[in-house]
N, C-alpha and C positions, 0 to 999 in steps of 0.2 A: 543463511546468508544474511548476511548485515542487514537485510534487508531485502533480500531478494526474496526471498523463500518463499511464497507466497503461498500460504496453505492454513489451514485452521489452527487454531490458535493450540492447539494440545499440542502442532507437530512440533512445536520445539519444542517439547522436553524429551524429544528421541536423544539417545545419544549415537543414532546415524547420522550423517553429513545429511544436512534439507536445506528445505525452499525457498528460493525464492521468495517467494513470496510464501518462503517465507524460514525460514529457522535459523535462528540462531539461538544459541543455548545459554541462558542465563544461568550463570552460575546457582545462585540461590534456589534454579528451578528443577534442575539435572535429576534430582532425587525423586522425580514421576514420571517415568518410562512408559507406566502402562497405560495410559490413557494421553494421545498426542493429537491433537489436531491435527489434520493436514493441512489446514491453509496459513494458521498462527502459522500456518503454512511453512512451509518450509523456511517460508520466509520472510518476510514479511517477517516477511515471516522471519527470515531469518536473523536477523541480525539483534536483534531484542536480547542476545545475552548475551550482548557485550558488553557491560558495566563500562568500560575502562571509553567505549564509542569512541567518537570518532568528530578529528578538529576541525572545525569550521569557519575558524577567526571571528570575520565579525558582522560573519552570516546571519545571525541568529537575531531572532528579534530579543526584546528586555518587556520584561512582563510592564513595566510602565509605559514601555514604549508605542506600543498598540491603538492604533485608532477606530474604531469600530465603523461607521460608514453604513449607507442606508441599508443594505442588505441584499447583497446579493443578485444583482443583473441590469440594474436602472442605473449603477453608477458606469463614470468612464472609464474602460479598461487601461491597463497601467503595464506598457510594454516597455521594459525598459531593453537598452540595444547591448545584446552580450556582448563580450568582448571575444578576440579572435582565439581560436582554441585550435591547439598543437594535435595536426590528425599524423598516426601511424597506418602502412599497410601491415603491416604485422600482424603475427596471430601467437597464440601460445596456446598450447596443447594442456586442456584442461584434466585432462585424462592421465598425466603426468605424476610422479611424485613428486611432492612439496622441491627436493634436491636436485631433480634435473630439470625441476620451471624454472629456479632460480635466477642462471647466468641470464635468459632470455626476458624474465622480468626484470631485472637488473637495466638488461638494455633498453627496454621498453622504455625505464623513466626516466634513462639519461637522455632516452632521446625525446620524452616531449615533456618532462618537469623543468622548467628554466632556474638554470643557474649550477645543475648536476649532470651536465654533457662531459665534464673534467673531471668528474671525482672517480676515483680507485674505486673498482667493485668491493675491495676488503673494507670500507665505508659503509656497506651496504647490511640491514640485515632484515631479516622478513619470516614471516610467522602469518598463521593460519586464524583471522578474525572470527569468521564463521564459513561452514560450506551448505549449501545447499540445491535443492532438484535445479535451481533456474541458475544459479549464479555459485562462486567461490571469491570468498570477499580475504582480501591478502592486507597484511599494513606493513607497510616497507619505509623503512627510517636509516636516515645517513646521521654519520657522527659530525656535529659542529663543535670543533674542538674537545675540551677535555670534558665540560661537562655537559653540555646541552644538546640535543639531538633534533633534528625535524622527521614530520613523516607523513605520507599520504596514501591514500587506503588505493587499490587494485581491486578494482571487481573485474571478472571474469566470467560471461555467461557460460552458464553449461547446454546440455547435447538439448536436441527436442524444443527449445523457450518457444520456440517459432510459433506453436502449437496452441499457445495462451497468450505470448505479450510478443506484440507491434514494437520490435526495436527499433525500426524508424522513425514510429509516432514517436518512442520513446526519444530517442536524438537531437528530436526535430525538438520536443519542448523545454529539457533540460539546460538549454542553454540560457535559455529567454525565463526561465525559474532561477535559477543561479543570479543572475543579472538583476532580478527580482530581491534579492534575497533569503533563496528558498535552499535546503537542502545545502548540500558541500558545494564548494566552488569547483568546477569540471575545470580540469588541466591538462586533460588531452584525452584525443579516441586513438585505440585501433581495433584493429578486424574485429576482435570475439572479445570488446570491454573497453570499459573507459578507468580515466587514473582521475582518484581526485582530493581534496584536502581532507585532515581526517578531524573530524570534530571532538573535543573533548565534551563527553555528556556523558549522563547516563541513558538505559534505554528506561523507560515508563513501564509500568507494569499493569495491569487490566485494572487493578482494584485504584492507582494514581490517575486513572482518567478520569476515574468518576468524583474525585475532590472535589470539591466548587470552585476554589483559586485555579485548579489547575482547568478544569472543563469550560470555565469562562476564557482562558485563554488562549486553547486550543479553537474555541469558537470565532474570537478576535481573530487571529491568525488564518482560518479558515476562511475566513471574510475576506482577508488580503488576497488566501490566496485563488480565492475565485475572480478576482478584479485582473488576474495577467492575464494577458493577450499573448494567444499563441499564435503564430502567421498560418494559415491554410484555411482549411476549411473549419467551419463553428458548427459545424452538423452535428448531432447529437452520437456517441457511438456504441450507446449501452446495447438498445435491441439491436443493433447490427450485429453484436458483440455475442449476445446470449445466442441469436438465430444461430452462429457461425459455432460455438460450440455446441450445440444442439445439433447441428448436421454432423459434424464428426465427431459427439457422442454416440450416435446413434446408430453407427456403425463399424461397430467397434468388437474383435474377436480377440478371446483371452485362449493363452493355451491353455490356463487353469481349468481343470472343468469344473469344480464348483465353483471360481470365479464366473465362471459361463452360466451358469445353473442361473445365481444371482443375478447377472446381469439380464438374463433372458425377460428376469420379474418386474422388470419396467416398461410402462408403455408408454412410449414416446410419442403417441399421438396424444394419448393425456397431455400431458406437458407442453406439446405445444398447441393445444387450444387452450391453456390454461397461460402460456405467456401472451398468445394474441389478445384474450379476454382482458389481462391484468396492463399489455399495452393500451388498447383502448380506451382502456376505465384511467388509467396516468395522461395521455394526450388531455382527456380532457382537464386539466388541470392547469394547462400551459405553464407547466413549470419553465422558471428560468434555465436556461442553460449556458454553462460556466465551464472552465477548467477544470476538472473536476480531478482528485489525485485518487480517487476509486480506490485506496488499499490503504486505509486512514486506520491502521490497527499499534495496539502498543506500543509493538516491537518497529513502526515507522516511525513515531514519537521520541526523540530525546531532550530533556532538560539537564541544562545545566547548572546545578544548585547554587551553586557559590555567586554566581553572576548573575540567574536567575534568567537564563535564555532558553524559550522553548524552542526546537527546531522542526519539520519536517522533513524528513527522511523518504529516500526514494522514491521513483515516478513512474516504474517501469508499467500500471497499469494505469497511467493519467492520461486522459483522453476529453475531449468535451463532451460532458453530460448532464445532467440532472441533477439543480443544486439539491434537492431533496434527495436523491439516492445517494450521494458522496457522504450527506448527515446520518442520513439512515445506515448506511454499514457501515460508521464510523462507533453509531449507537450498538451496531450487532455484536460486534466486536468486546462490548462490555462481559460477553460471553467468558470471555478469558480461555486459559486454556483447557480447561475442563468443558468448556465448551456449552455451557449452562447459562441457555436462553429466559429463564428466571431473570438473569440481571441485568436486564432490557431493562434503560433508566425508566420510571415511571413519570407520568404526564407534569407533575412539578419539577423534574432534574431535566425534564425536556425543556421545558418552559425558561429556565434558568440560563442553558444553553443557548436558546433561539434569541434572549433577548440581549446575550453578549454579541451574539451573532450580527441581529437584526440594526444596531446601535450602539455607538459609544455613550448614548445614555439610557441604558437599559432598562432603568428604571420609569421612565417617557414610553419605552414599545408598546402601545395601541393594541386592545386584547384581539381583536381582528387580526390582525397582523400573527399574533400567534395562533392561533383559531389553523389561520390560513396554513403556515409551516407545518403545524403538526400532521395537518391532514395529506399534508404532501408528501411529509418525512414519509410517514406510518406508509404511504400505500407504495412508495418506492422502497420499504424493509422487506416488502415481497421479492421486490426484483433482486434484490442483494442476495437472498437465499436461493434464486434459483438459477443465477449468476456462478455460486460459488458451486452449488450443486454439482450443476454442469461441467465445470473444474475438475471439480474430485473425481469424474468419471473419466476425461480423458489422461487426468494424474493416473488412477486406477491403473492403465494401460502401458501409459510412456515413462511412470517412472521408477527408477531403479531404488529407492527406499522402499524399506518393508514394513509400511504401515497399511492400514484399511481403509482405503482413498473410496472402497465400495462404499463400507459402512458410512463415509463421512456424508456419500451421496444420499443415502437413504436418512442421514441424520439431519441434514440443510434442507430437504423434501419434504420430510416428513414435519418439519418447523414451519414450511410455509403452509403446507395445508394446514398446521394447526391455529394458525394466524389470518388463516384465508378470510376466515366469516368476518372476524371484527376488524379487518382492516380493510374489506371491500364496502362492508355494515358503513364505515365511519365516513370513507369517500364517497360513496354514494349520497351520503346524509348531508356530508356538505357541500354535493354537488345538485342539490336539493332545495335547500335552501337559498343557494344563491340566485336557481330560477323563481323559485315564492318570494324573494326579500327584495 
């Protein structure tokens, strides 16, 4: 999905319809089927190969445009008031062939895109962006005159999302992002998806994060966009989040029996004394807590070259969290889709990042100051693994792609206990210090 797909960065190069969070299938990528991430996800995941992306006027920020700001929770949050958005009770049957969604997407935009309540459905044409487990992302374009065309993209969630993402929380903050300048302009809901402007970008690719023009600007922008204010509650909703897939991981029956075999080989009492312990040891950090857009991977990422506007791209897992967790699996993410924890930036590409982040004069950020993010980042890179972990087990279960949501489990598991010692080692040591200093 455009974006939805949310799943490990290998799953998009399936050439099955994915995730949400995450998949969408980048042309130049198609050619490695065998090795797919689930969370590149489905989608997150999904929508990362769509070169051609998607318009967002003038959404987007401009690489000069960018103001860096003290960092991350001490400044004043920046709510700006959306405007009113065209709601549908309608639904369309996702489950559909492309030719009998049609007439009914059709109407959907005539009835909440303004200024296309009059036009001829024969105006009308539409084609398949990306599909994936969470979502089916559609781009539908009217003829203005002879040669010019408009068009705005149809996401559609699919069966089961319930399962992993809060489309309420999701609802509630998209407008007040949009309004922000984040992401596509929202132009209307109904029942099962929202319609919205389609950005002209490309997507980013794992190895374009790690550039330095480009990582410094994603860091800039991250800054902004932890300063919106979303109305409700500011509670944090990572461990609410990880608990709740951890109970319905946990009991969970495959009719596969070596599905079953596998799954039996986890112990889920492990894991969760191993997230209470890893809670414990992050409280004390008092990390900031911010808007956090929790699914900060490539294929969310689109620039657009010519203009040189970075954007971020869907929110379906934004929630208020831990400004160090939102960096930290923005960093795990470097994984790509081969899924190859190796390209964890090391402590100077961090450094580089945190002071785009920290300051619009990066060069000024106080080594304290980074001292303090990295230790933050690093012990919330646990929770991102066991976060996504969690995922790929109840993916395992609910969804209809045939990929290895087990293996992906034992792959993001197996990552954080191999990270356990030196990133509990590093927290503790600066949690150490700061009572000796």
């Amino acid at each position: 999905m455009v974006s939805s797909v949310r799943g490990p960065a290998f799953l998009h190069h399936t050439s099955v319809p994915l995730r949400s969070h995450r998949i969408a299938s980048a042309p130049n990528r198609l050619e490695a089927p065998t090795r797919i991430a689930p969370r590149q996800r489905a989608s997150s995941r999904e929508r990362k190969d769509r070169p051609e992306a998607r318009d967002m006027g003038s959404d987007g920020r401009s690489w000069s445009g960018v103001a860096g700001g003290a960092g991350g929770g001490g400044e004043e949050k920046t709510r700006a008031a959306p405007a009113e958005v065209p709601t549908s009770a309608a639904a369309v049957d996702i489950s559909l062939p492309l030719p009998e969604m049609t007439p009914r997407v059709i109407d959907l935009c005539k009835e909440l895109v303004k200024g296309w309540s009059s036009l001829d459905s024969s105006c009308f044409s539409i084609s398949t962006v990306s599909g994936g487990i969470t979502n089916l992302l559609l781009k539908v374009s009217v003829k203005e005159g002879t040669d010019s065309q408009s068009s705005v993209t149809v996401r559609l969630y699919g069966p089961n999302t319930d399962l992993v993402i809060d489309r309420e929380r999701e609802l509630q903050a998209i407008p007040y992002l949009s309004a922000a300048g984040f992401g596509a302009r929202l132009l209307g809901v109904f029942e099962n998806g929202v319609v919205s402007s389609f950005i002209h970008a490309r997507t980013l690719t794992p190895s374009d994060m790690k550039e330095p023009r480009i990582a410094a600007e994603i860091a800039k922008q991250l800054q902004k966009f932890h300063q919106v204010d979303i109305p409700g509650s500011k509670e944090p909703q990572l461990w609410n989040d990880i608990f709740k897939f951890l109970k319905k991981a946990s009991v969970l029956k495959f009719e596969d029996n070596e599905k079953q075999k596998r799954y039996e080989t986890i112990s889920f009492r492990e894991i969760q004394d191993e997230v209470k312990e890893l809670k414990d040891l992050s409280d004390l950090l008092h990390a900031p807590v911010v808007f956090a857009h929790n699914d900060l991977l490539s294929g969310n990422l689109m620039l657009n070259d010519l203009e040189e506007k970075l954007y971020f791209i869907d929110f379906e897992y934004g929630s208020y969290s831990y400004r160090g967790y939102d960096i930290a699996n923005h960093f795990n993410e470097y994984a790509g889709f081969d899924c190859d924890y190796n390209l964890y930036p090391d402590k100077d590409a961090q450094y580089h990042f945190f002071r785009n982040y920290l300051s619009d004069r990066p060069s000024e950020v106080q080594e304290q100051n980074l001292d303090a993010l990295y230790t933050e980042t690093n012990t919330f890179r646990l929770a991102s693994h066991v976060y996504w972990a969690l995922w790929a087990l109840i993916q395992a279960r609910v969804s209809p792609i045939d990929f290895d949501y087990l293996g992906y489990f034992f792959l993001r598991y197996g990552e954080y206990k191999k990270q356990r010692e030196f990133c509990f080692s590093l927290t503790q040591g600066f949690l150490s210090s700061l009572r000796s200093g």
